[in-house]
N, C-alpha and C positions, 0 to 999 in steps of 0.2 A: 524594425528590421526583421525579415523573418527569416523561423530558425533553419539551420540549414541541412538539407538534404543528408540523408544517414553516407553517402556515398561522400561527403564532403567532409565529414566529421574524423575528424584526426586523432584527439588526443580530450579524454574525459578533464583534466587539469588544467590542458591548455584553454578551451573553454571556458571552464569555471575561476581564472584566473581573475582574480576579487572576491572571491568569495574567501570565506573562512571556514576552518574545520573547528568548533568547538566541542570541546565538553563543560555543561550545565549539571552543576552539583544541586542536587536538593535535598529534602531531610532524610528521605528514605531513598534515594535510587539518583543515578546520575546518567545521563544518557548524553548520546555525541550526534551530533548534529552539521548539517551543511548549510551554514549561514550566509546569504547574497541579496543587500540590494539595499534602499535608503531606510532607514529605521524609522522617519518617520512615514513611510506608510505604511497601508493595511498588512495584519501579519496575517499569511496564509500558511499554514503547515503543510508536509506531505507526509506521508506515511506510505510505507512500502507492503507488500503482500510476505506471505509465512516464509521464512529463509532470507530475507531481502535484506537490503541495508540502503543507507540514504542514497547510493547513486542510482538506485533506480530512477531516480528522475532527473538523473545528470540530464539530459536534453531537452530540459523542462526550467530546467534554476535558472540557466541566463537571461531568457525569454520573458519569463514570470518577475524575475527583480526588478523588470525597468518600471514593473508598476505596483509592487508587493516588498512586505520585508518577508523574503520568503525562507522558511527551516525546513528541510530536508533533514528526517530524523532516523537513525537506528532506534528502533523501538526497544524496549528493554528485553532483554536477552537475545539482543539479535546485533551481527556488525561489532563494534565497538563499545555497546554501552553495556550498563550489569550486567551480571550474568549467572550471580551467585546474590542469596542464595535460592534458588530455583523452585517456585511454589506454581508446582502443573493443575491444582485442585482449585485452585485461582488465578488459571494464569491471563482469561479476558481483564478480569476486575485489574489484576497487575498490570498488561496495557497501558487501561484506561487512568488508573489512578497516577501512575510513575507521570503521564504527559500532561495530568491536571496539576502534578504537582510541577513541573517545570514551565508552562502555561502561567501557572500564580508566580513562579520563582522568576521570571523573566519581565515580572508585571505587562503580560499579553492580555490587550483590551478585544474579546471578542473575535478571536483571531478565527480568519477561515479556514476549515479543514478539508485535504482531500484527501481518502483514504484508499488505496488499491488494495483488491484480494482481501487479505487478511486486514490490511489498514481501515477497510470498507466497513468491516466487522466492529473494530475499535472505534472509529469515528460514529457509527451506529448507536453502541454504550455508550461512549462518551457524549451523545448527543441526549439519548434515555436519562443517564443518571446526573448528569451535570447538565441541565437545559440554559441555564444560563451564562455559560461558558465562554462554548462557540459563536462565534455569525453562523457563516452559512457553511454546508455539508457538502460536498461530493463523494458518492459513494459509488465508486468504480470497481464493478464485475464479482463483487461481494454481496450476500446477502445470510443473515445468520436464522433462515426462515424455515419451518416444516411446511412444504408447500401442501394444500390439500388436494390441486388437482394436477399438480405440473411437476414432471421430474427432477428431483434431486441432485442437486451437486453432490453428493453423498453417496447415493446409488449407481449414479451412472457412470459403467465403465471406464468413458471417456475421461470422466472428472477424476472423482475422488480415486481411483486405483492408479491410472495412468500416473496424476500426481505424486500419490507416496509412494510408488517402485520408482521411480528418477528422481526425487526428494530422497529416500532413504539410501540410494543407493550411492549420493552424489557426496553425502557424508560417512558412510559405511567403507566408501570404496572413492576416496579422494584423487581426479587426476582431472587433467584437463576434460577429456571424453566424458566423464561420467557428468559434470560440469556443464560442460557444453549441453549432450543429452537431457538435461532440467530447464539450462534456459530454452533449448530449441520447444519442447511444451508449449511457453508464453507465448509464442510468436502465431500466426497465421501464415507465414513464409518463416522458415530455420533460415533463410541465408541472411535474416535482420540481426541474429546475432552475432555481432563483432570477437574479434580476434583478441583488441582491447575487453569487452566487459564477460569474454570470459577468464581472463586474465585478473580481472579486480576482485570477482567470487573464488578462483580457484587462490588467493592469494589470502584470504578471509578463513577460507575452508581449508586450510594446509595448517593453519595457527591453531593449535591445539585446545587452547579455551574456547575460541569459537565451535572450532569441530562439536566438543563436547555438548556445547549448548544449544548447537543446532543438533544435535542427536534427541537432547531431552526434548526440546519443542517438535521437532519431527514426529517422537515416539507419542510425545501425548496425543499429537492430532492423529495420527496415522492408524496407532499399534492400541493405545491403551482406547481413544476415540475420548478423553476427558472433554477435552474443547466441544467439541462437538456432541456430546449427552448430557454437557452440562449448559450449553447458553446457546441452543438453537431455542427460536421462541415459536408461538403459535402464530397466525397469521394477521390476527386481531391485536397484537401487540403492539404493532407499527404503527396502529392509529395516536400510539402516546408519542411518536418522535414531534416535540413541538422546533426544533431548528428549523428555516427554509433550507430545503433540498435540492438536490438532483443525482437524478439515478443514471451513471453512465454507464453503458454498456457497448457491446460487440455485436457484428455480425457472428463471428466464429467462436464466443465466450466458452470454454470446453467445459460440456456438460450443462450446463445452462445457457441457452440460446437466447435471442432478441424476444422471445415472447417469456419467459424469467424476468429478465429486469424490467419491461411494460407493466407486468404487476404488480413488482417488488414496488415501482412507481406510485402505480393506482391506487395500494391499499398504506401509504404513506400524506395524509392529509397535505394539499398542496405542494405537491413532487414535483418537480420537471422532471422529462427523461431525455437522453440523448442516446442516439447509438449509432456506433461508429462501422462504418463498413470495413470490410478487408482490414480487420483486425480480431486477434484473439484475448489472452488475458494481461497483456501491457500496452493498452492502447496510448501511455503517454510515451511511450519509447518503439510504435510501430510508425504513428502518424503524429511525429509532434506539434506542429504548427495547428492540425485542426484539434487538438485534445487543447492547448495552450488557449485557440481562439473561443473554444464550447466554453471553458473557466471563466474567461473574459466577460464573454456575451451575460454568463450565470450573474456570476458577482458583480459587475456595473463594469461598464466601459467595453473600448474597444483597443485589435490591437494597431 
């Protein structure tokens, strides 16, 4: 069945209705997650981009369950899971480590990952430092690269500035509007953001633990730039990602365009690329069905 039309789309819950909200305790970190679909198949992970939490891919889990056991995860210190105590000097390696250790604690064989924005970044490390892990990667409109001849997510206005004034200001100055104003960013059209999901963030971001923890992840990427001076890599680095790949991208990815992820592609041994038109940086919640069918195609089968 395919997924339905944003204009048909009623209620993030009523959808998701089978799935479960878990929290997975592990030795050092616990994180919450959106669990849907038969357990015995393939386990594919999502991960959401910096500020996010598992429903970003509410339009993506019902879809994806009929042929996955799929986890939609608040990554650590993001949403619902840890949040304390908050190490910004390691906070990629924290990522990466907190979702290997739920990964091993979940006894997940291989499981596929697809990482958006910031999740792109993580499934990236996690694919570097633990090769033997994951299956296969998707690494959607993320890349953690100093490019040598192509502009910066970093530099360019568009990108990195645009982002942390509506990221910082969305937790500095909590309301619907300022909210709204961060999601309209992701989108290539603002009118894709719902009434509902800004409702689900402004409800995240009103809760005083969160607030706080989105401040300290905000201020490391934005203000202090840790994330970023500490685990952006050279270009030649990407030849050690041994996972099979694919590099999903946008027409309108803000600050990194269609010729960005082409390379991010190229200089990744045996990448596929994809990229999606009349989209910007959530392309599984602009055009579900074809972001859900490019996964398909990637990982085996059809839908």
């Amino acid at each position: 069945m395919a997924t339905k039309a944003l204009a048909d789309w009623q209620s993030t819950w009523v959808e998701l209705m089978g799935a479960e909200v878990k929290y997975y305790q592990g030795k050092n970190w616990f994180l919450r997650g959106i669990e849907m679909g038969d357990p015995s198949s393939e386990p594919l992970i999502l991960l959401h981009g910096i500020g996010g939490h598992g429903e970003t891919f509410s339009r993506n889990i019902p879809n994806l369950a009929k042929h996955f056991h799929v986890y939609a995860m608040d990554m650590l210190y993001h949403g619902y899971s840890q949040k304390e105590p908050f190490d910004g000097e390691n906070i990629i390696d924290g990522y990466v480590d907190s979702l290997v250790e739920f990964i091993k604690g979940e006894g997940l064989k291989r499981p596929h990952i697809e990482g958006e924005s910031l999740g792109s970044i993580v499934a990236f490390f996690l694919g570097m430092n633990y090769p033997d892990v994951p299956g296969k990667l998707i690494l959607n409109t993320g890349a953690p690269v100093k490019w040598k001849n192509l502009t910066s997510f970093m530099d360019d206005p568009k990108g990195m500035q645009a982002l942390a004034e509506r990221s910082l200001e969305s937790v500095n100055n909590v309301s619907r509007e300022s909210v709204r104003a961060r999601l309209e960013w992701l989108m290539a059209n603002p009118n894709r953001v719902t009434d509902e999901l800004v409702e689900v963030r402004y409800k995240l971001y009103s809760d005083p633990a969160v607030r706080q923890s989105m401040i300290n992840v905000y201020t490391n990427a934005f203000i202090d730039k840790t994330m970023f001076n500490k685990y952006w890599v050279e270009e030649e680095y990407c030849a050690n990602l041994k996972p099979e790949s694919m590099v999903f991208w946008t027409e309108f990815n803000p600050g990194e365009g269609p010729e960005v992820g082409q390379h991010f592609s190229d200089i990744i041994p045996g990448s596929k690329f994809y990229c999606m038109n009349d989209a910007a940086h959530w392309p599984q919640w602009e055009h579900p069905e074809e972001h859900d069918q490019a996964l398909m195609d990637f990982i085996g089968g059809k839908m």
